[in-house]
C-alpha positions in Angstrom: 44.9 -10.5 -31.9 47.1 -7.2 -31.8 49.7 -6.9 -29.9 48.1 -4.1 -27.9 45.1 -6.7 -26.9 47.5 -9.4 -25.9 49.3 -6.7 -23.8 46.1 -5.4 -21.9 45.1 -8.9 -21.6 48.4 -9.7 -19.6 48.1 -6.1 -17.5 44.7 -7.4 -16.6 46.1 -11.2 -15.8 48.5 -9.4 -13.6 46.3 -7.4 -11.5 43.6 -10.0 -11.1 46.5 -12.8 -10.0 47.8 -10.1 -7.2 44.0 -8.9 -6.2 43.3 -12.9 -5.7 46.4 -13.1 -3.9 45.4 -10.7 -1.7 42.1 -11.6 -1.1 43.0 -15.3 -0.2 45.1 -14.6 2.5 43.7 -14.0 6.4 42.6 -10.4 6.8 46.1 -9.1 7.3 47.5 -5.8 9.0 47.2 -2.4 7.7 51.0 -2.6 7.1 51.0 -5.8 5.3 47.7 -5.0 3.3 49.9 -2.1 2.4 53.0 -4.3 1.5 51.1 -6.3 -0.7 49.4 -3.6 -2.3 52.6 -2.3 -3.3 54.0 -5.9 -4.7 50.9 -6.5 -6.9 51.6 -2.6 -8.3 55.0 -3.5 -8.9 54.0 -6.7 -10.7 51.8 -4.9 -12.9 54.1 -3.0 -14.0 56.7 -5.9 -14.2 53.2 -7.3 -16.5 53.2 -4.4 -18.5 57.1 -4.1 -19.2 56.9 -7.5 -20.5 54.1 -6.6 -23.1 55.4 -4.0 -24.1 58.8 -6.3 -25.0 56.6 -8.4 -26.5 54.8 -6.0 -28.6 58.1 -4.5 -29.9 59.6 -8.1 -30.6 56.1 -9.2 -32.3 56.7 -5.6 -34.6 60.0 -6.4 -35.6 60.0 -9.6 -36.2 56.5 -9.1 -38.5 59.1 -6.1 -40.2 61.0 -8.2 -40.7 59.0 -10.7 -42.6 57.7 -7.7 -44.9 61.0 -6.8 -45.7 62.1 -10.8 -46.6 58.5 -10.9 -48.8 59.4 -7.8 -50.5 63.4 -9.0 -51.1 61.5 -12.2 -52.6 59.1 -10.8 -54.4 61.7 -8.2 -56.1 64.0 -11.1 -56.8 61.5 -12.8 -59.6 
């Protein structure tokens, strides 16, 4: 899998995680419905971040393998 699939995959995981959170609880107050509503937005976004780090981490570190094959390969 890229690294762009795992990070939509974990975007998604996010929002469905808040949306069930929100849909389990007793039909709460406009206020609180809002509240919550802005939580599972910020842990989206929390989601995403974390992706995102992974994605770059996931790059470099595959980078960095190249270059060590490459070192190898030049040092026959």
């Amino acid at each position: 899998m890229t690294s762009n699939v795992l990070r939509k995959l974990m975007v998604a995981g996010a929002v469905v995680a808040a949306l069930g959170v929100v849909a389990c609880k007793p039909k709460p107050a406009a206020e609180t419905a809002s509240s919550e509503a802005v939580a599972a937005s910020e842990a989206a976004a929390t989601a995403e971040m974390a992706a995102s780090d992974a994605s770059a981490s996931a790059m470099a570190a595959s980078e960095a393998a190249s270059d060590a094959m490459a070192a190898s390969s030049a040092a026959q």
